[in-house]
N, C-alpha and C positions, 0 to 999 in steps of 0.2 A: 638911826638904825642900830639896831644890836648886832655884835658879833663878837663871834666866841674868843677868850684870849687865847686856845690852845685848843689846837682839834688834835685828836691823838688819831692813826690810822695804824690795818698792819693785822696778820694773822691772826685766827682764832689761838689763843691761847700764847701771847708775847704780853701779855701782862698793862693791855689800855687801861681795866678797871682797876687794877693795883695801883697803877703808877699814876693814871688818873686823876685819883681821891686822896695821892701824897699829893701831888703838884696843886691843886686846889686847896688843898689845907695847907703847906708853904705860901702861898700866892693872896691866903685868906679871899679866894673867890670858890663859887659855887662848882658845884661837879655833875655831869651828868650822861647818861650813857645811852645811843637810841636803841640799843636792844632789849633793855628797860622800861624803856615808852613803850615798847612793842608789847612787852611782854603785859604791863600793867594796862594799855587800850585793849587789848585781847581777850585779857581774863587768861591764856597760857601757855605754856613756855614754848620758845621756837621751834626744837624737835617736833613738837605736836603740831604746829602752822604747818614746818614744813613734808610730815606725813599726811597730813589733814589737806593740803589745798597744794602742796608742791609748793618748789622753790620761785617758780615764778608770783605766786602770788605774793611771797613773803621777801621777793625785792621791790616787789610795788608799795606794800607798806612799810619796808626801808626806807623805801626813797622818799616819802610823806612824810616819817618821823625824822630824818636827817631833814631835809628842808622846813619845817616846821623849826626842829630845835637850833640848827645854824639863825634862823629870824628871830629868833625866843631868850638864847642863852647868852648870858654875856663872860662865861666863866671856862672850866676849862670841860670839853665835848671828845668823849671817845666814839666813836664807829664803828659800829658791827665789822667783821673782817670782809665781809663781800662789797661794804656801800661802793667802793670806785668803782664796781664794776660799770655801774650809771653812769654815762655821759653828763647828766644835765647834775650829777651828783658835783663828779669832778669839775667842770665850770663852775659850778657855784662856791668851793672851794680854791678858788684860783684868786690870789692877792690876799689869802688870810694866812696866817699862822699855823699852818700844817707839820704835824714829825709823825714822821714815820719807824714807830717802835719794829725794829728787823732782828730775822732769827734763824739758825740753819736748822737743817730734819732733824738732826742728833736733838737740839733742844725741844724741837713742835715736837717729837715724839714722845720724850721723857715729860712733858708738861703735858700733852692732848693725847699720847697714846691709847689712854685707857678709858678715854672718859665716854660714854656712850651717851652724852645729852647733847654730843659735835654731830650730827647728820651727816654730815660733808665726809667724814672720816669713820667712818661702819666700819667699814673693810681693808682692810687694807692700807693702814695710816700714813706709813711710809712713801709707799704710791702716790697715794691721792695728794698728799701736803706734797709734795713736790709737783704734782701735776697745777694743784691751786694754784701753786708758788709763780709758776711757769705762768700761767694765766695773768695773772696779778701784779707781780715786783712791778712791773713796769709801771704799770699804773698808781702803786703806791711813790713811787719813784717821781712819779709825771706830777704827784699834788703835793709831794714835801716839799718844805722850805726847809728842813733839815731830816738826816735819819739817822737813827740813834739804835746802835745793834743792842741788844741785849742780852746774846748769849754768855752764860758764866756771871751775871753783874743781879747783885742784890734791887730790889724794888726800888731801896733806895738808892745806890749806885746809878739806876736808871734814870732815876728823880732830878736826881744832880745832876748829868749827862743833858739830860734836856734843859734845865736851866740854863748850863752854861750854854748849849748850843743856840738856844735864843736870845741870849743875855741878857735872859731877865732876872730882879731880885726879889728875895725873899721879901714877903709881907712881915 
């Protein structure tokens, strides 16, 4: 059975596909993202699933693309920022390699404030990343085996932080 050497988890915009695509090219293993799959099985981009069919439809093919790619990847795997919300998500991540990239509002704001392709965050940015937040830590919390804050720390800074936090070595 394949499994991933590193699942990254953790808010939209704390940097999984940055730090990601370092750790995978440190590690010389593959990199891959299920927002990604979603977006290339789709034909396009998430904002449009999720005005197009709503958010429920677009955790149900979350959950398809994480459980596909957790069987699939043997390298390092970022997660959309809602996948924990799944039960059967977070079991199936329970015994692997999980970190959890963490961030306060001050930074989800200056990195996602502005960005209008976030759904979740239209309105009201501050609000909402903190209501998410409230939703979620916990759960991001419940599937790391380690969590690595990010705020203030370079892509690579983050890079590093996760290596050492799972003591793994550079390829």
């Amino acid at each position: 059975m394949s499994s991933p050497l590193i699942v990254l988890v953790g808010p939209m915009g704390v940097g999984k596909s940055t730090v990601g695509r370092l750790l995978a090219e440190r590690l010389g293993a593959g990199y891959r993202d299920t927002d990604d799959d979603i977006v290339a099985a789709q034909g396009r981009t998430i904002a449009e699933i999720f005005v197009d069919e709503g958010e429920a439809a677009f955790r149900a093919l979350e959950k398809e693309a994480v459980t596909r790619a957790v069987a699939e990847h043997d390298g390092v795997l970022a997660l959309g920022g809602g996948a924990v919300l799944d039960a059967g998500t977070r079991a199936l991540l329970a015994g692997r390699r999980v970190v959890y990239l963490s961030m306060d509002v001050e930074e989800a704001v200056r990195r996602t404030g502005l960005n209008t392709a976030r759904p979740l965050l239209a309105v009201n940015p501050r609000k909402q990343w903190r209501e998410l937040m409230e939703a979620r830590r916990h759960l991001y919390e419940e599937v790391a085996t380690a969590v690595v804050p990010t705020d203030g720390r370079t892509p690579e800074e983050v890079t590093r932080a996760v290596l050492d936090a799972l003591e793994l070595k550079e390829a």
